[in-house]
FIMINU-763065 format. One record per atom (N, C-alpha, C): residue in one letter; x, y, z. Coordinates in steps of 0.05 Angstrom, whole numbers, plus 5000, padded with zeros to 4 digits. Example, Ala and Ser with C-alpha at 12.3 -4.5 7.8 and 13.67 -1.06 7.14 Angstrom:
REM FIMINU-763065
A526448865156;A524649105156;A526449345156;S525749555142;S527349795143;S525850015157;
This chain:
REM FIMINU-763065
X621518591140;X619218701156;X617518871137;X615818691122;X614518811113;X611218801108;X608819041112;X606119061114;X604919151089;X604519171081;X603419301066;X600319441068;X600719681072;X597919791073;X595619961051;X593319841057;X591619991038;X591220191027;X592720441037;X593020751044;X596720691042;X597620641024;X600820751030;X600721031024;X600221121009;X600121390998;X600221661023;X598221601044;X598821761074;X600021611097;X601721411084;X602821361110;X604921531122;X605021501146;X609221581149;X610221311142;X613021451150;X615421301147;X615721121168;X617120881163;X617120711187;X618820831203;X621220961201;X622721061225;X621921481220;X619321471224;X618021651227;X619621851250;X620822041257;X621522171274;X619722521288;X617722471283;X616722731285;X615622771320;X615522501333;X616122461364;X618122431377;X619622581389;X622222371395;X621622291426;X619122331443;X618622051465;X617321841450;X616721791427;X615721521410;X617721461396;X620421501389;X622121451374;X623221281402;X623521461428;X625721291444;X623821061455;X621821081459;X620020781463;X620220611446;X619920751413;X620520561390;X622620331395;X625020481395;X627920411395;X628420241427;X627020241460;X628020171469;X625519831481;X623519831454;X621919661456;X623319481430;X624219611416;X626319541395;X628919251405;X629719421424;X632219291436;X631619041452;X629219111470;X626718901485;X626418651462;X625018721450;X624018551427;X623518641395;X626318521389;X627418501371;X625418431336;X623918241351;X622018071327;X619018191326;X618918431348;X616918581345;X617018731318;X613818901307;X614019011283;X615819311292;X615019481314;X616319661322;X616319801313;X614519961295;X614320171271;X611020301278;X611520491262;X609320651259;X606020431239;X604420391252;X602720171245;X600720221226;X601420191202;X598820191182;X596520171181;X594520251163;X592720251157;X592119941157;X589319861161;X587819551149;X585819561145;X584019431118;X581819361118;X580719431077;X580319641090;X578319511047;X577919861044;X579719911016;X580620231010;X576920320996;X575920110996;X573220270995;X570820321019;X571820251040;X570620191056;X569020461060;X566820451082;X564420561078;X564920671107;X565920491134;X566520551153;X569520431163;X569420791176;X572020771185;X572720701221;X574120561229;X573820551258;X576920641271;X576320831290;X579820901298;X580020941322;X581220701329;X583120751366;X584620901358;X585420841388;X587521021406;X590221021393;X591120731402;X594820771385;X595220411395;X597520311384;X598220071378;X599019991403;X598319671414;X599519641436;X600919541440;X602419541456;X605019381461;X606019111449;X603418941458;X603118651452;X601718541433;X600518821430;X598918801402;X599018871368;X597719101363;X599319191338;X601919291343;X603719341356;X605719401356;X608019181351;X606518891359;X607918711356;X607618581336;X605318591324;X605018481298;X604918631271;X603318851275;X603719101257;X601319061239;X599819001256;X596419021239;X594619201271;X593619261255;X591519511271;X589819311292;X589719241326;X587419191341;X588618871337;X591018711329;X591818531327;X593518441342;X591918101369;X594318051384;X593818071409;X591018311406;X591218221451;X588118311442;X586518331468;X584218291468;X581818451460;X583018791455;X581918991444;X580618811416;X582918781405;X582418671382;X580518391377;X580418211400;X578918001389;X576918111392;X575218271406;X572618341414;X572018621386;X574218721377;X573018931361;X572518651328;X574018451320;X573418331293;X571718121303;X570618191323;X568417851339;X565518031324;X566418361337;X563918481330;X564018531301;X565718611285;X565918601255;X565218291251;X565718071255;X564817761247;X561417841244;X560217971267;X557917901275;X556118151245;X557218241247;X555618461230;X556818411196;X557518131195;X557718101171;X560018311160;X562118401163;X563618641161;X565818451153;X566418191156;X569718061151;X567817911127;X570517811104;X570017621085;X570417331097;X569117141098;X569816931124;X570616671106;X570816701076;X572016531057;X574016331067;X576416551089;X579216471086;X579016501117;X576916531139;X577716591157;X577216301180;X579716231202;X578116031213;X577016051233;X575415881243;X573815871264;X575315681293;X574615821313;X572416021328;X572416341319;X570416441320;X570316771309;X572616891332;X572016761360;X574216961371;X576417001374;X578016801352;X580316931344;X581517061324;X578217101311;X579717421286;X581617681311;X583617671298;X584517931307;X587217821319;X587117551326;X588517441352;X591717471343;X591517421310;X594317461295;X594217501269;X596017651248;X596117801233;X595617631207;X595717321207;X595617141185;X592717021195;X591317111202;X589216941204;X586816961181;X588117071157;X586617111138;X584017291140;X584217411147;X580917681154;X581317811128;X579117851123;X579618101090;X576718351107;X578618551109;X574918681120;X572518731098;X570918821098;X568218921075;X567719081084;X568819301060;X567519651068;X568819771107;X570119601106;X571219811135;X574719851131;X575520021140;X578220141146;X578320111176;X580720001190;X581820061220;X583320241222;X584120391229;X586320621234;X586620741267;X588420791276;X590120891298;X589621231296;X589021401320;X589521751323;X593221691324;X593521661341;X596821541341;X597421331333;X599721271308;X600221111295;X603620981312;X604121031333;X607420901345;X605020861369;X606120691386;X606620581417;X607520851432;X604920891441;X605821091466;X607020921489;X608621051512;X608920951534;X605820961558;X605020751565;X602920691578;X600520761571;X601820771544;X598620781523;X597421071528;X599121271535;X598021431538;X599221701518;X598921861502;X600021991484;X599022231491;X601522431491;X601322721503;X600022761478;X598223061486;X597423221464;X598323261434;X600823381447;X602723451424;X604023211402;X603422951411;X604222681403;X601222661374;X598922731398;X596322671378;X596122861358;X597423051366;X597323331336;X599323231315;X601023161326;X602823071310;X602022871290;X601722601292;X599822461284;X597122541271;X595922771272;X593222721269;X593022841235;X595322961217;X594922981198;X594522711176;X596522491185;X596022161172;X593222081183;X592222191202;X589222131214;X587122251186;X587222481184;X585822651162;X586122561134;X588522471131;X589422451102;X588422171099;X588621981113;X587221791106;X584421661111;X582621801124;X579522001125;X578922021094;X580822251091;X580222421067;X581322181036;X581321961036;X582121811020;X581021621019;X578621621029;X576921351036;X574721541023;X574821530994;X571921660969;X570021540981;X568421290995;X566221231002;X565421231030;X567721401035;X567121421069;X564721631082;X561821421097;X559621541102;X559721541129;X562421361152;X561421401186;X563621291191;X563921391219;X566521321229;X566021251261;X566921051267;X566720981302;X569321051314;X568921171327;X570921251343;X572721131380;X573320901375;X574120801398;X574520881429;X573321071451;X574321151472;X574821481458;X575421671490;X575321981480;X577822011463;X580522001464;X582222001458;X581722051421;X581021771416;X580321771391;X577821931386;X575521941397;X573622161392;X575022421382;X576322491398;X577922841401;X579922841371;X581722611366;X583122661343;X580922641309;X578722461313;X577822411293;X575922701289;X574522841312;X572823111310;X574623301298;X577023271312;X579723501297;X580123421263;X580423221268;X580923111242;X578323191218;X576123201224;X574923251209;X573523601204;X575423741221;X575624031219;X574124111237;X572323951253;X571124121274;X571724051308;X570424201323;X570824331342;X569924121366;X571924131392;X570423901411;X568323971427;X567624251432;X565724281452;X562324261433;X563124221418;X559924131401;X560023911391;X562523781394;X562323441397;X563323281423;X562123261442;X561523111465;X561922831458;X564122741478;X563822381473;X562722311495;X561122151480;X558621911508;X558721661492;X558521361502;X559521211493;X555421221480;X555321171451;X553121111440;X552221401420;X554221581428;X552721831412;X554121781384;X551821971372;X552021921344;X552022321338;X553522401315;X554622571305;X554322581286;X552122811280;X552222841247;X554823101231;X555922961225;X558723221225;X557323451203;X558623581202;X558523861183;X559423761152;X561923571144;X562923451117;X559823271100;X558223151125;X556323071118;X556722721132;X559222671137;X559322481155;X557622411178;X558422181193;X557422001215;X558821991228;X559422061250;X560921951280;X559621821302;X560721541307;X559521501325;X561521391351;X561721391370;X563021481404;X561521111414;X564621051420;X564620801432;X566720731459;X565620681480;X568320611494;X569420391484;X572520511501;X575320251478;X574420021486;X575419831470;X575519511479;X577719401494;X578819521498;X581119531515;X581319241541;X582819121552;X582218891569;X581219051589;X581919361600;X581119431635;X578419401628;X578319561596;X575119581600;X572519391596;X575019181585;X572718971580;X572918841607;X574818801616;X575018631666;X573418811675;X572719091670;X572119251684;X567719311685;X566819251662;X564119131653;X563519441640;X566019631625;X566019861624;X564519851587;X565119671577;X564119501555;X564319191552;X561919241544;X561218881533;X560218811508;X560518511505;X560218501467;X557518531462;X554918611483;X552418691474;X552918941473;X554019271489;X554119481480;X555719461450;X557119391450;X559519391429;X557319331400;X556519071404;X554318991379;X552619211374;X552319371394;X549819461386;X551019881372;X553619981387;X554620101364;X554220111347;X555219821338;X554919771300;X552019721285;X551119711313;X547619701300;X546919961287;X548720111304;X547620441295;X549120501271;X551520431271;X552620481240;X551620291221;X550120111223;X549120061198;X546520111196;X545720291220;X542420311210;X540420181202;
């Protein structure tokens, strides 16, 4: 079982213990399914990347099962449909239809200039991660921020991730407001920009669609 990520240098450890309600989810999604990745989920995409994009935390069926970031269930086809579209994947090695970048971990995607990364890097239980879970986590959030030399903006998937990546970058939430479209000029000199997740409720739900979504990235590339 092995990934290899762009950022080893801030990763944790695969049997990372600094949660122990994500250790016993680890271990009893472990026992469930065996051939899942089941680990704390790496970094993906291109160590020079320019933009960084960071959900929530790995999902069940998704990166947690495969052990690539947004890989596997539908968050993910709609977030590398919108990276296809903005020219952001190397498409050399990738096959077609576009909407199954993401669908699985060999489908050859190389990103350009973007990093994916997780606020929580384990499988919360119902996707939902106590506070103290995201603090925990949020120093591998910073450290691998802070290791991306050409990093000029960062999208931030849903509030969750808004709140760890504002912490993460030393500042404060009540002068960073998440609204799905705002844009953040941070204090480091960075870019934030506030997207709702791609999540399936929210995509059944018309909470996002691949025209808001496209047009996000309109704003990060200016």
């Amino acid at each position: 079982m092995t990934i290899l990520s762009p950022l080893s240098d801030v990763e944790p450890a695969l049997d990372c213990a600094l949660c122990p309600r994500l250790v016993d989810a680890r271990h009893a999604c472990r026992s469930e399914f065996p051939n899942f990745w089941n680990a704390p989920v790496p970094a993906f995409g291109d160590p020079d990347a320019w933009l960084a994009i960071v959900g929530l935390a790995p999902g069940k069926h998704g990166a947690n099962r495969t052990g690539r970031p947004f890989t596997g269930d539908p968050s993910g086809q709609m977030l590398f449909a919108a990276l296809a579209k903005a020219e952001l994947i190397d498409h050399d090695e990738v096959p077609e239809p576009r909407h199954l970048f993401g669908g699985f971990k060999n489908d050859g995607a190389q990103l350009k200039g973007v990093m994916i990364l997780n606020a929580v890097k384990c499988l919360p239980p119902e996707n939902k991660p106590t506070p103290e879970e995201m603090r925990n986590c949020r120093p591998f959030l910073k450290d691998a921020l802070d290791a991306l030399p050409k990093l000029t903006t960062i999208i931030a998937l849903g509030q969750v991730a808004h709140q760890s990546a504002v912490k993460a970058c030393g500042e404060k939430l009540p002068k960073r407001r998440f609204a799905h479209g705002a844009v953040h000029k941070l204090l480091d000199g960075r870019t934030l920009i506030d997207s709702y997740h791609t999540s399936r409720y929210n995509q059944n739900t018309g909470r996002i669609t691949e025209d808001m979504f496209d047009e996000v990235f309109a704003l990060a590339l200016g």
